[in-house]
N, C-alpha and C positions, 0 to 999 in steps of 0.2 A: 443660421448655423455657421459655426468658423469654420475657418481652412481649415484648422485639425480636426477637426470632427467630421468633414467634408471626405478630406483624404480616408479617414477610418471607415467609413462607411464603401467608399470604394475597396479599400482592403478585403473588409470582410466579406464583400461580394468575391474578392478573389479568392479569399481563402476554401466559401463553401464553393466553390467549384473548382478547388483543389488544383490552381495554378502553380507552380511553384515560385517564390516570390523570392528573390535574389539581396543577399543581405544588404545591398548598398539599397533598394528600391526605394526606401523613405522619402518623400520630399512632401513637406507639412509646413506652417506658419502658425502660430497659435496670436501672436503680439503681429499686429500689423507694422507697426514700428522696429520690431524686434525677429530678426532670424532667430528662427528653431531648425536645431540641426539634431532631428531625431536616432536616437542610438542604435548602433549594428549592435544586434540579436547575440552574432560570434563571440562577442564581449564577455557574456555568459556561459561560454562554455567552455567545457573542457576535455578533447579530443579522446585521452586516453589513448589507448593500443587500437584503436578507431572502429571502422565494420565493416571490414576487407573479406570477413567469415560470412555473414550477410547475404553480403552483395556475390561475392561467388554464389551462393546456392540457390539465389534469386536470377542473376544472370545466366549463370551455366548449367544448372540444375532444373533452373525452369519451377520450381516448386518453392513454397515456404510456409512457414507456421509462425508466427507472430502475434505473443501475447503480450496482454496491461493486467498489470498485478495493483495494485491498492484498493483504496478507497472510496467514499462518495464521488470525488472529482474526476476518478476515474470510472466509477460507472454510471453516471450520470453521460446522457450526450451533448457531444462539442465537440472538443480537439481531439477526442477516439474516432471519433466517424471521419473527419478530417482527415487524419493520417491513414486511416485502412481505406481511403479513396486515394489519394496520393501516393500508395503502394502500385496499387494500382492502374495507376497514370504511371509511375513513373518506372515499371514495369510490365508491359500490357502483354507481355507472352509467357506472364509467370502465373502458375493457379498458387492462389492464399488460400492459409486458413487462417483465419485470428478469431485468439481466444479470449474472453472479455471477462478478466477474472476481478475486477472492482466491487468490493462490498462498501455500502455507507459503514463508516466507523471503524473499521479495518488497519489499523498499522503495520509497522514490523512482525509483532508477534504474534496475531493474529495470520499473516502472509506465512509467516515461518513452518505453522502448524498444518497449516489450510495448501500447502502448496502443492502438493504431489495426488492431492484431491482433483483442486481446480484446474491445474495448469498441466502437471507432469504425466498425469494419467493421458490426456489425449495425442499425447504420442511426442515424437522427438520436437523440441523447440528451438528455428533457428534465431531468432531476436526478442529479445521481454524488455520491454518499460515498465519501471518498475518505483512508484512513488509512496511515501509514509513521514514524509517531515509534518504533514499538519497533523495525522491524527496520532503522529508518536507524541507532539509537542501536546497536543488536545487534552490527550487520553493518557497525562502524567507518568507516561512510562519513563525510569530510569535512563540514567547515560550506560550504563554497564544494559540494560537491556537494550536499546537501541541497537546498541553497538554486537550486541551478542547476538539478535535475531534478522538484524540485515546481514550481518556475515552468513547465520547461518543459511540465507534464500540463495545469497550468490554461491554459495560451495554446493550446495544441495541443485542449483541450476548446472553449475558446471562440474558436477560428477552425471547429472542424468547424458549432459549433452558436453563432452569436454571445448566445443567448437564453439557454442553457444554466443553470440555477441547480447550485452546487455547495457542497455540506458536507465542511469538514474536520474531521478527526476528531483527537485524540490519545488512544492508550491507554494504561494503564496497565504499570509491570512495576516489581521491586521500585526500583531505581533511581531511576525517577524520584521514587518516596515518600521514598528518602533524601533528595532533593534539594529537597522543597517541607520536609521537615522541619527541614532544613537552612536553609532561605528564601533558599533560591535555583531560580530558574525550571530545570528540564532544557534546556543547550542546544540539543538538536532541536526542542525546541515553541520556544525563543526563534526558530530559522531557519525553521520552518515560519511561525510566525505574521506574520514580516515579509514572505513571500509572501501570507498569507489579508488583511493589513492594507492594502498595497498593490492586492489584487483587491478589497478590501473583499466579503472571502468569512464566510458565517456558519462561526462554530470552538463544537466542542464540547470540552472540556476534560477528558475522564473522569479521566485520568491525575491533574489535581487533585482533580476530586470525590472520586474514591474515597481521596484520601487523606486530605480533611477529612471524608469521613463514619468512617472506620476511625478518627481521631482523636474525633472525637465520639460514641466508643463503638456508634453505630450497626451494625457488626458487623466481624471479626476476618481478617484474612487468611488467618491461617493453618486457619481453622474453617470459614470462609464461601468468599472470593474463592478464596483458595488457590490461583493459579496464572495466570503473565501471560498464558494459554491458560483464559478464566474457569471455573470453575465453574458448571453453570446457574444459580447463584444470583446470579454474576457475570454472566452473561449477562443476566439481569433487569435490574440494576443498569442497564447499558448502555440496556439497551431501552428503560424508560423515561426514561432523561437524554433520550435521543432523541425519543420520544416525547415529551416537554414540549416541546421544541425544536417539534419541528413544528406541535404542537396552538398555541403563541404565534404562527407565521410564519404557519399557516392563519386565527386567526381574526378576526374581522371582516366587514364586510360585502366584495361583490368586485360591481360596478357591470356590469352588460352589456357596456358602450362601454369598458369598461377593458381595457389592449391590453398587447400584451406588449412591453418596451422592451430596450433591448440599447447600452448605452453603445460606444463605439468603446476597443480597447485600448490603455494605454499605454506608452508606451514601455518597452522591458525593462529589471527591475532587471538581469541580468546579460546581457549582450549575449551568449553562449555559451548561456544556458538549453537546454535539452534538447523545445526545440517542437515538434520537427520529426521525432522519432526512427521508426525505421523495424528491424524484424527482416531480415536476409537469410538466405535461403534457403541451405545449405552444397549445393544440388545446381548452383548456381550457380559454383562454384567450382570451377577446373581444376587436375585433382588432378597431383601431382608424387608424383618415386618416395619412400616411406616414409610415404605418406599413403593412405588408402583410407575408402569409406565402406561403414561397414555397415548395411542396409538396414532393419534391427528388432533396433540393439542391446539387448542385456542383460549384467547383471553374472552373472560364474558363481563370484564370493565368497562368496557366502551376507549379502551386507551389503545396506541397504534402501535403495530409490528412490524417486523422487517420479513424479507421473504428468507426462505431455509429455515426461518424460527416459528411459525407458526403452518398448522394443520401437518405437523409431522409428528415424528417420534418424541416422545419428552418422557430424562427419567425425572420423577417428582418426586419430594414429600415435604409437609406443612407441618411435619409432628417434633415440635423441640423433642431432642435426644436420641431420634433415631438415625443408625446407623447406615455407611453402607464403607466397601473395601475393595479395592482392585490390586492387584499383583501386577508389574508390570517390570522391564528392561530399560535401563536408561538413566539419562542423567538431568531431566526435568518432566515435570508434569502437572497438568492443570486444569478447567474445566471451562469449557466454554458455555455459557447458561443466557436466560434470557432474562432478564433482571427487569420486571415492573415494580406497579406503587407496593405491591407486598412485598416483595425482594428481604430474604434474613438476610442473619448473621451463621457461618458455618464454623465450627472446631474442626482442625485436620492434624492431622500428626504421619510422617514418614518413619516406617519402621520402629515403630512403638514409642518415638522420641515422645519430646512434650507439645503436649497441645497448643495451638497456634488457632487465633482466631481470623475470620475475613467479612469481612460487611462485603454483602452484595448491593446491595440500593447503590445505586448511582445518583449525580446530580440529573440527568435525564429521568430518573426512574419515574415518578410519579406522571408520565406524558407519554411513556413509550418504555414498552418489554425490550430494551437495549439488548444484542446482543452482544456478547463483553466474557472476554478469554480473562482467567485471571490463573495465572503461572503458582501454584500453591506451593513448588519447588523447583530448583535447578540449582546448579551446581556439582550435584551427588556423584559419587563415585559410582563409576560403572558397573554396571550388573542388576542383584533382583530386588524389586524394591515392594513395601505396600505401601499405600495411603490409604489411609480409612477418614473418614468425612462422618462426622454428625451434625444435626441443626439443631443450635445453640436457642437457650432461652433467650439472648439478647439479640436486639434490632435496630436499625438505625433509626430515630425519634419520628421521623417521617412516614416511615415506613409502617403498611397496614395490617402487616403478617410478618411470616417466618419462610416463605417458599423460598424453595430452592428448586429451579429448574434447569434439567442438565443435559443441554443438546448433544454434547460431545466430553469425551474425555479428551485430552492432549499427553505424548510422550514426546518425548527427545529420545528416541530408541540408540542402543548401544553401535 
């Protein structure tokens, strides 16, 4: 084994036992002949208006709530466990709650909709991590959406909790490495960071780091990281980028009389933002003939699901042309469904306009009842809207059926 890989192995003993590990701390050889002067972590970040709100309610309060909003990488274990031990540690007379709101496949608009569910119902929150560059990039979402459903998390966090301190995250996948190596930025960290620049949000950059420390010989993707789902050794990695971050925002002195402060927000960069979003209940919904809901579906293909999608509520129907209509407030709206190898094609129309078609089949579908928001409108003028949904005779060529299955409606309420 090399010195670099020697060094990393003692790291990542440090890290699972949550020492805190000080940015200069590197010292590695990868070339026998050749000094490696391994990169400070700090390099990647971006301070913002810092976490002075934090660390008061953690210090002086004694209490805190601290949640992780994204995706698989987010709910998957590694640098989540990491860092809520490192709270921990690095406050031992504070009681936490952290709340672990990562779904596999999850981005922006998904978080958008899903937030006041997951995160906002369990009571006041004073810190969120909050990551979406890989599955907004993944999951072909728009630059105008990116941009419209990360806004709307951060206004919709800092209206529940005006005080609120929040960390954006970006992670890594091979992609973005072609593109720093390229020297051009990944457009999703370009539209996320003009939301974190405007909230003047602290940004952790892994998605860079990792691709100047793998450039710096520092270690290998395909031996080390080895997958945009890290490797514990990638999960290290993570941990302490983060861990520096925070050990810089913590320290210093913090005065008694020092108070927590909460600017007023400003005006929206996208007047549509996604602030507001709300899940609806499909028990809510008055069923029409060719629709039915089953009370604890499940698939009987032998293909895989996700959890919250399978053995719960599901509204369904299989029958090209039939109907269904919701009435609702707001200026988008959409359906969240579980998209297997039958996965249709649906007709929708807002407020009697013209019919608009949406293939459900995913390129996952045939492998897995994906679950997958798809925004069927935004933009609209405020106030009452319907949308009525039919299942179209047309399918995607792959595809086995015509189902439609509808875990959730979504609005952007007024």
């Amino acid at each position: 084994m090399n010195t670099s890989k020697s060094w990393y192995c003692i790291f990542l003993l440090l890290v699972l036992t949550i020492a805190p590990v000080p940015a200069q701390s590197f010292n590695t050889r990868v070339d026998q002949s050749r000094p490696q002067i391994p990169l400070d972590a700090s390099n990647y970040h971006q301070p913002g208006s810092g976490l002075q709100n934090s660390r008061i309610r953690f210090e002086q309060y004694k209490q805190g709530r601290v949640a992780f909003l994204g995706g698989s990488i987010t709910y998957n274990g590694g640098w989540r466990d990491s860092l809520m031990a490192y709270f921990q540690r690095r406050f031992p007379e504070t009681e936490f709650e952290f709340i672990g709101a990562g779904i596999p496949s999850m981005g922006s608009t998904p978080s958008a909709f899903r937030l006041q569910r997951d995160v906002l119902s369990k009571g006041r929150v004073d810190l969120l991590f909050v990551e979406a560059a890989v599955n907004d990039d993944t999951n072909g979402r728009t630059s105008e959406e990116q941009v419209r459903a990360m806004e709307g998390i951060i206004r919709h966090l800092k209206r529940s909790n005006e005080a609120i301190d929040v960390v954006m995250m970006h992670f890594v996948d091979p992609g973005k490495i072609e593109d720093y190596n390229e020297n051009r930025e990944p457009q999703v960290i370009t539209n996320h960071n003009q939301v974190a620049r405007y909230y003047d949000l602290p940004v952790i950059n892994l998605a860079k780091e990792v691709t100047d420390r793998i450039n710096n010989s520092e270690f290998t993707w395909e031996d080390d990281f080895k997958n945009l789902h890290p490797s514990p050794f990638g999960q290290g990695i993570y941990a302490h980028s983060m861990m520096v971050m925070l050990e810089n925002a913590y320290s210093g002195d913090l005065d008694a009389d020092d108070k927590i402060t909460a600017p007023p927000l400003p005006v929206k960069l996208d007047a549509y933002c996604y602030d507001n979003g709300v899940l609806i209940d499909i028990a809510t919904i008055k069923l029409k003939k060719g629709w039915e809901v089953d009370p604890s579906w499940e698939p009987d293909d032998g293909t895989s699901t996700r959890a919250n999608y399978t053995r719960v509520p599901m509204l369904i129907s299989q029958t090209p042309g039939s109907t269904i209509s919701i009435s609702f407030k707001g200026n988008a709206v959409g359906i969240a469904v579980a998209a297997g190898q039958d996965a249709g094609t649906i007709e929708f129309r807002i407020d009697k306009g013209n019919w608009q078609l949406q293939n459900l089949f995913t390129r996952w579908s045939e492998h897995l009842h994906l679950p997958w928001y798809y925004t069927l409108a935004s933009g609209l003028p405020p106030g009452d809207h319907q949308l009525e949904l039919r299942i179209s005779e047309q399918k995607h060529e792959r595809s086995s059926g015509h189902a439609c299955r509808i875990r959730y409606f979504f609005v952007n309420g007024n």
